[in-house]
N, C-alpha and C positions, 0 to 999 in steps of 0.2 A: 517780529518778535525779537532779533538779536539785538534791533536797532536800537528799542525799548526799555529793554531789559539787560543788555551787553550780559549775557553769561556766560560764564568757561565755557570751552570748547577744546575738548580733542577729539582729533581725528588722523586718520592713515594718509600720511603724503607717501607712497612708495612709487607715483607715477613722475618719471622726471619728465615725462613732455607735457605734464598739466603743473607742476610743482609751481615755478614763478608765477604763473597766474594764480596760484590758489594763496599764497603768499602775499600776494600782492592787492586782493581783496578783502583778504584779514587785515593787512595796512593800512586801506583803503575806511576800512569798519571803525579804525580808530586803536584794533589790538595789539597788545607786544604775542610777540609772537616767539616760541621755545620749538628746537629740535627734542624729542625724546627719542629713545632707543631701546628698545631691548629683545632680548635674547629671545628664540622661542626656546629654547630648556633652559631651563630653570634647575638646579642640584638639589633644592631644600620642594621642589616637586608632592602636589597631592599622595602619589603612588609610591614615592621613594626612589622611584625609576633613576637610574645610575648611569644609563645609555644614553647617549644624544642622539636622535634619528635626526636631527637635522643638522650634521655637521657643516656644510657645505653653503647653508642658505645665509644671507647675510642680516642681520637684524630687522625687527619690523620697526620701519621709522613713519612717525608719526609727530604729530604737532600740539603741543598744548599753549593753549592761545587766553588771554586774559584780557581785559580792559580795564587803562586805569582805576576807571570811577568803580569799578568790583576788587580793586586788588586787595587779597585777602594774607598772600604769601609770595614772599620774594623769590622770584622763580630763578633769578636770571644768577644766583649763588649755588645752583642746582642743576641746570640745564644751559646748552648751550641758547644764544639769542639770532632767531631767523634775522641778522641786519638788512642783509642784502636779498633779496628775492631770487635773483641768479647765483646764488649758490648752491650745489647740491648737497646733497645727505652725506655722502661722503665725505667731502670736505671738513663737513661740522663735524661728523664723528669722529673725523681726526684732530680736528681742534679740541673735541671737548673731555675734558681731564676728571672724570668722576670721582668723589669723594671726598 
């Protein structure tokens, strides 16, 4: 089906001892490949909730993956770009400059 169809894809990369390989099979598929991030709270929140219960936890990273032949929006003026498969989440979130 993806081979077919190459559709968006995100999903949770927060394992770093599966990351490069999983990385490296979206490469492998033909996709560019985007670090995303973010927060679990959120300030503009359903509830209004003002608290962060999750100070401490560090972002959920995740991957949003595109293939040329679908590219509908230019990801990579938005998100950082998986280049390298051995790099961690970390690293990109330090690189990447939002806004």
């Amino acid at each position: 089906t993806i081979a077919s169809f190459k559709p968006a894809i995100y999903l949770e990369n927060d394992r770093t001892d599966h990351s490069a390989a999983l990385i490296k099979l979206l490469h492998g598929l033909g996709y560019d490949v985007y670090w995303h991030f973010t927060s679990y709270f959120q300030p503009d929140n359903t509830f209004g909730t003002q608290v962060d219960l999750f100070p401490n936890l560090p972002p959920s990273i995740n991957l949003l993956c595109q293939h040329p032949a679908n590219m509908r929006v230019q990801i990579g003026e938005l998100l950082p770009k998986a280049h390298d498969p051995d790099e961690t989440w970390q690293s990109a979130l330090a690189r990447w400059q939002p806004g």
